[in-house]
PLY file of the C-alpha trace (Angstrom):
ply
format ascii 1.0
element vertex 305
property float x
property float y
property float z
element edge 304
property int vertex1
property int vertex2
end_header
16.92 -53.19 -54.45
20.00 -54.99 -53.25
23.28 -53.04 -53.32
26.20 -54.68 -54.38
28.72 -55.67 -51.71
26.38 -54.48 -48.77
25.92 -57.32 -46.57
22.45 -58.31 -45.99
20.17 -59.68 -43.14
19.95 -63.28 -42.42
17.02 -65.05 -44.24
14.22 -66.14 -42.53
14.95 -69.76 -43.20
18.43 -69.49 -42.75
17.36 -68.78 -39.00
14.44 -70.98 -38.86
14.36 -73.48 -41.47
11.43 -75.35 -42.66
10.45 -78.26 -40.95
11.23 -81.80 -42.32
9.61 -84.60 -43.36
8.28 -86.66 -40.45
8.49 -90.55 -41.32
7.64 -93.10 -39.44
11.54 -93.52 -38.74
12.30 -90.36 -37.66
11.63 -89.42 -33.67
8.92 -87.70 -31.96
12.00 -85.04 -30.87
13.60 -84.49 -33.59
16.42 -81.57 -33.27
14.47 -79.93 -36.18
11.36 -79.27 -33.64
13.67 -78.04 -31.64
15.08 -75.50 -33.41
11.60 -74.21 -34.39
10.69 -74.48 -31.34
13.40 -72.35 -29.76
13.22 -70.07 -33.08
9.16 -69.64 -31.33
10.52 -68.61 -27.92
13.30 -66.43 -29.13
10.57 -64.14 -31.06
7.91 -63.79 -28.01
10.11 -62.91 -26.25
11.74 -60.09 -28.54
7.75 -58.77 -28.49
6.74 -58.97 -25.43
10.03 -56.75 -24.62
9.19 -54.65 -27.69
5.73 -54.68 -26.28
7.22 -53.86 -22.66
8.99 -51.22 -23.77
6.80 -49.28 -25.65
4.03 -49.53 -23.29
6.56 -48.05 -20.77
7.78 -45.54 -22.88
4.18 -44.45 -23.02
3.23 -44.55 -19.65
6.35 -42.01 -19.07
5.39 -39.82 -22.13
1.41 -39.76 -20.45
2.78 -38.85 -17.18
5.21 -36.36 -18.25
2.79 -34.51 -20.09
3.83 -35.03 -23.49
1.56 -37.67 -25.01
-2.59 -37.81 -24.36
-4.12 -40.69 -23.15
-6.61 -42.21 -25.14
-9.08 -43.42 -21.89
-8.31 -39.70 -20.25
-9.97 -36.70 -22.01
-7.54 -34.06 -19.48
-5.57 -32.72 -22.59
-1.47 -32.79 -21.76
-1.09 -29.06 -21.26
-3.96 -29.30 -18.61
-2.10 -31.52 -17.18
1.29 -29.82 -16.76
-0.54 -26.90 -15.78
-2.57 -28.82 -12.93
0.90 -30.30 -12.28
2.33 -27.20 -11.56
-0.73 -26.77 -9.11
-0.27 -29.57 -7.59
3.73 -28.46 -6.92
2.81 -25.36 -5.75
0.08 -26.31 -3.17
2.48 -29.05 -1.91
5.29 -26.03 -1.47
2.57 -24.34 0.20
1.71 -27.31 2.61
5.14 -27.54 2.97
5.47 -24.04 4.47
1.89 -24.18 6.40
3.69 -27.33 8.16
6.82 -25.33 8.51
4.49 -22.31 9.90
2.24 -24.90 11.99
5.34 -26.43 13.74
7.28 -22.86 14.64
3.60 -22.06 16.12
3.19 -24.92 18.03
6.73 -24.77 19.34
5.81 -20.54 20.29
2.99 -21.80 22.00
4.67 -24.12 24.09
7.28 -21.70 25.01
4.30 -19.24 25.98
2.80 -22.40 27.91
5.45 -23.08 29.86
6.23 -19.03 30.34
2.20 -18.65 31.89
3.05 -21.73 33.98
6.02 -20.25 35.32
4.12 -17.26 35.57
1.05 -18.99 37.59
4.08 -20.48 40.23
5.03 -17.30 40.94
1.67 -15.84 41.33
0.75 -18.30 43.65
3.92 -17.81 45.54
3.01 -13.75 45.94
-0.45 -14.64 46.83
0.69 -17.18 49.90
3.29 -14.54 50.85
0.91 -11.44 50.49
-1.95 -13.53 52.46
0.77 -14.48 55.23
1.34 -10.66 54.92
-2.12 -9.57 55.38
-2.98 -12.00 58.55
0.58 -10.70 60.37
-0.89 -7.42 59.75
-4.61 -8.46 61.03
-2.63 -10.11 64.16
-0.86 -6.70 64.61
-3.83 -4.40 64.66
-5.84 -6.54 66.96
-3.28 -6.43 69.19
-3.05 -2.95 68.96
-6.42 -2.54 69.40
-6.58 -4.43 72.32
-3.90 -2.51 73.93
-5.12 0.98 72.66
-8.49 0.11 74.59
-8.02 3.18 77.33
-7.32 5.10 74.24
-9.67 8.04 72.80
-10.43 10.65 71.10
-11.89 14.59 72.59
-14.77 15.73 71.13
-13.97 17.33 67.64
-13.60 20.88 67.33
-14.52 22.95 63.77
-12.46 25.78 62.67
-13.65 29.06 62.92
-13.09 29.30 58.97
-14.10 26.70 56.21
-11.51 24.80 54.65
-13.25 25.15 51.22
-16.47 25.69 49.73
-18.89 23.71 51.76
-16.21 21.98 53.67
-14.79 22.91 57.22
-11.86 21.01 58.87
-12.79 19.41 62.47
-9.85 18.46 64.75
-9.55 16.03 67.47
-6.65 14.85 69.89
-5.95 11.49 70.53
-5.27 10.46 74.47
-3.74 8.22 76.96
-1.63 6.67 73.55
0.99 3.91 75.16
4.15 4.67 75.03
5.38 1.88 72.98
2.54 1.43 70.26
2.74 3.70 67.34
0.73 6.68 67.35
0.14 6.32 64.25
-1.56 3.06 63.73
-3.25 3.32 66.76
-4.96 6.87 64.93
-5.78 4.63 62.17
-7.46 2.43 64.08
-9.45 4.09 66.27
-13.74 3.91 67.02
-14.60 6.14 65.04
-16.14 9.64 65.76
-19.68 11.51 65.37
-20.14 15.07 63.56
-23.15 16.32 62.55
-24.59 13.17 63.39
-22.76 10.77 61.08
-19.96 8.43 62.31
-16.43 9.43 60.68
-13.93 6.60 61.25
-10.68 7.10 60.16
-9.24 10.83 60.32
-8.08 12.29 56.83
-4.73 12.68 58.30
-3.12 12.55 61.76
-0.31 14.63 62.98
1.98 15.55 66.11
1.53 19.37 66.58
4.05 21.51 68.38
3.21 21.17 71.93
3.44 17.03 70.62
0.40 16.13 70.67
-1.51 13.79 68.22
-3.94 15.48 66.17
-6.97 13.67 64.05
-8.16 16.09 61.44
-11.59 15.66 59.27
-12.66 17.68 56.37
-16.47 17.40 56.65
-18.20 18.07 53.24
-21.67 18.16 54.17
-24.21 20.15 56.60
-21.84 23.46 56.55
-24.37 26.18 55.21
-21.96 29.05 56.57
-19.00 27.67 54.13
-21.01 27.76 50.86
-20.77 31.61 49.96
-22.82 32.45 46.42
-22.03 34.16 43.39
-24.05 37.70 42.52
-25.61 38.34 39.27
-23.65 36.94 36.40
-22.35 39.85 33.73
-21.80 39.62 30.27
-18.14 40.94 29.50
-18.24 40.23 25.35
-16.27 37.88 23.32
-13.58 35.85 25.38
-9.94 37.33 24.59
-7.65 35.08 22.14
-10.94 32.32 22.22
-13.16 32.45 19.46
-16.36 31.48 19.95
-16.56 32.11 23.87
-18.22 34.77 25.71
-16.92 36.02 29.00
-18.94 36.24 32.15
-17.83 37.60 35.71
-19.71 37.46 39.17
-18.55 38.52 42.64
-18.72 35.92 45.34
-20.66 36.80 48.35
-21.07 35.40 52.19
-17.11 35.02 52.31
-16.29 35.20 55.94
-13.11 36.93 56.91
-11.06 34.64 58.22
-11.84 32.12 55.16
-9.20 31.82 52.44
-11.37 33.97 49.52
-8.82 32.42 46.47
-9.99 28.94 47.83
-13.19 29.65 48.25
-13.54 30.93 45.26
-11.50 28.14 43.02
-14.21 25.61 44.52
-17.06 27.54 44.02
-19.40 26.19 41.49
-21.88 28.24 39.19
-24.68 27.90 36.76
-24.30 29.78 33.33
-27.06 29.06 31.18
-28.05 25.71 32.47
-24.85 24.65 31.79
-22.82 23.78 35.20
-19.47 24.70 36.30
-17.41 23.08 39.52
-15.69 26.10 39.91
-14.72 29.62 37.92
-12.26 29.22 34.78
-10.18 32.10 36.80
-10.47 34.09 40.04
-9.46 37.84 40.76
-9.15 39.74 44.21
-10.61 43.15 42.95
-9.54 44.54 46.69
-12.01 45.75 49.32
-14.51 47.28 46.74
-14.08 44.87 44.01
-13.98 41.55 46.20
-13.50 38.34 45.18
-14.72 37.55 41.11
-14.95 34.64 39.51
-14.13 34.52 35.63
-16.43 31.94 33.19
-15.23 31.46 29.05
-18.48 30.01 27.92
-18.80 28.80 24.58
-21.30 30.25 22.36
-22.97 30.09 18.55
-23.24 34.03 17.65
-21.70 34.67 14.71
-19.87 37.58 16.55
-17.43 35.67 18.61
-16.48 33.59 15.64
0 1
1 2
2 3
3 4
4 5
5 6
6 7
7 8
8 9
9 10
10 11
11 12
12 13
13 14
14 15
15 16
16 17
17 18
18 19
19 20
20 21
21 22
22 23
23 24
24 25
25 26
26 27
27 28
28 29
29 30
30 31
31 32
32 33
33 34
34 35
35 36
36 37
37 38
38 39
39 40
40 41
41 42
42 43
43 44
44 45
45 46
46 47
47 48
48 49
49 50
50 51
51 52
52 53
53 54
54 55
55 56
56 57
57 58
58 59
59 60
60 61
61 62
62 63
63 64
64 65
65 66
66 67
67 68
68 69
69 70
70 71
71 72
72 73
73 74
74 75
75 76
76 77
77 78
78 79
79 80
80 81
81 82
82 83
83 84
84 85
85 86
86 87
87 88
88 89
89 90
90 91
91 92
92 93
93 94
94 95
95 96
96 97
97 98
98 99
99 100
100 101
101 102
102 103
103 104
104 105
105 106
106 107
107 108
108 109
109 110
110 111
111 112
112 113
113 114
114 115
115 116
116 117
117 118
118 119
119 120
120 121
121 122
122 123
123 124
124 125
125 126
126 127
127 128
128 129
129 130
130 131
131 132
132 133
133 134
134 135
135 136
136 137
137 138
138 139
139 140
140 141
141 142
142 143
143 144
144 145
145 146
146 147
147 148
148 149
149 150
150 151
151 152
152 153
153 154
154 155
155 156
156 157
157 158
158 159
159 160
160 161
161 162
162 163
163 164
164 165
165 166
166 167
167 168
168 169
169 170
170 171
171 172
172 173
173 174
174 175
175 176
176 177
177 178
178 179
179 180
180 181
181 182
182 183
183 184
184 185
185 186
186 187
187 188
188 189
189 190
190 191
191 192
192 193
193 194
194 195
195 196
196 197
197 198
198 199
199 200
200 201
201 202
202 203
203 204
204 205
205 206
206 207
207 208
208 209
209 210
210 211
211 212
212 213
213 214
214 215
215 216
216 217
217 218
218 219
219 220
220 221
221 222
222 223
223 224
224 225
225 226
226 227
227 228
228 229
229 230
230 231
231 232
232 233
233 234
234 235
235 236
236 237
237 238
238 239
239 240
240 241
241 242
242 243
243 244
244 245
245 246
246 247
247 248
248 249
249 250
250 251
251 252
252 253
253 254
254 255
255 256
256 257
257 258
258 259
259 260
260 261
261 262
262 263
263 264
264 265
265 266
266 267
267 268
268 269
269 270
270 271
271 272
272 273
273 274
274 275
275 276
276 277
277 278
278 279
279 280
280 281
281 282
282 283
283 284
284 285
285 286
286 287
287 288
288 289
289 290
290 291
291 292
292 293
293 294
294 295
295 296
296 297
297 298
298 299
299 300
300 301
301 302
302 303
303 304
């Protein structure tokens, strides 16, 4: 329905008329073909960029999600949603990268600390090495000037030192007067006891009269410094520790001159095959009593509990 006064769309004709009669006087060209002609042109082209843009507009709406493509079966929510994947594992790579290069930059540092580290080292280890042979150079030459040097025969004490150990002492002669006494101790032959060679002395000291003793504490082959314990005695529960008994022995074979609270703190005992180095506590009961030796050994009776 036409409304009055409303202005209405060019016709088609009016825009490309119909063509005219072709006589034999009229041209091959005529400005009519040329009008339809350009009419032609003017509407492929308005298609193809009707065409154009629709196809664009849907390539936009397919990868934005909002319209499904007929040759993909991946519905458009799937798709946001695996686009959303997709921008979250790339955030993630992102930070791995981020991660990956702050790593690689901490392991450099550390590379180039261990480096600095290994210099060093090696620097200590030429300077300890120069160290060592300027020490080696010193003791040979002390040895060779210490060769009129030696030792008396070593002497034991009348008393042990400890349970099965008594101190031997030796004095060092004919020392130089300008070597040090005390590296020329240290590096001394070495001397026999009980048939075993002892080399260096377990300390060496100037005495009051000045001269330089050697002094061994020899462990082994001293029957008379190895006292035993009498008959073990049950004294009931262990005060203030539940689940211990008490046991006591006196130690016997202690010599007089032998220090009895030493030779009793190294004293070791046997309390139902289970061993002890020494007594848990020792007591000087006086000339009747003697020297004890106190055990807490632990035991399973319900008593002690």
């Amino acid at each position: 329905m036409l409304i009055p006064n409303e202005p209405q769309p060019p016709s088609y004709d009016s825009i490309c008329p119909p063509p005219s009669i072709v006589s034999e006087r009229t041209t091959l060209i005529s400005v009519t073909t040329v009008k339809e002609r350009t009419c032609s042109s003017s509407i492929g082209r308005v298609f193809i960029a009707t065409l154009g843009a629709v196809l664009f507009s849907l390539f936009l709406a397919q990868n934005a999600g909002l319209v499904r493509c007929p040759l993909d079966d991946v519905p458009a929510a799937k798709k946001a949603e695996l686009r959303k994947l997709w921008n979250f594992e790339a955030q993630a790579h992102e930070a791995n990268l981020a991660l990956w290069a702050r790593e690689r930059d901490e392991h450099e540092a550390e590379a180039r600390d261990w480096a600095h580290e290994r210099e060093e080292w090696v620097r200590q280890r030429a300077e300890w090495e120069r160290e060592r042979m300027e020490e080696e150079r010193h003791r040979l030459e002390v040895k060779r000037r210490s060769q009129g040097v030696y030792w008396t025969e070593p002497a034991g004490d009348h008393h042990c030192h400890s349970y099965g150990t008594r101190t031997y002492t030796a004095y060092l002669r004919d020392v130089p007067q300008d070597l040090n006494w005390l590296e020329v101790c240290d590096n001394m032959p070495p001397v026999v006891i009980h048939g075993r060679e002892l080399s260096k002395p377990d300390k060496c000291e100037r005495n009051g009269r000045g001269e330089i003793e050697g002094v061994w504490y020899v462990d082994f082959d001293e029957p008379n410094c190895k006292p035993h314990w009498d008959r073990m005695s049950e004294q009931g529960c262990a005060p203030a520790r539940p689940g211990y008994l008490r046991y006591e022995a006196r130690l016997n074979g202690i010599q007089d001159k032998d220090d009895w609270e030493k030779m009793c703190e190294t004293a070791p005992a046997t309390i139902e095959r289970t061993h002890y180095d020494h007594p848990h506590h020792c007591e000087n009961r006086g000339m009747f009593g003697g020297m004890v030796g106190i055990w807490d050994h632990p035991t399973s009776g319900w008593w002690c509990q």
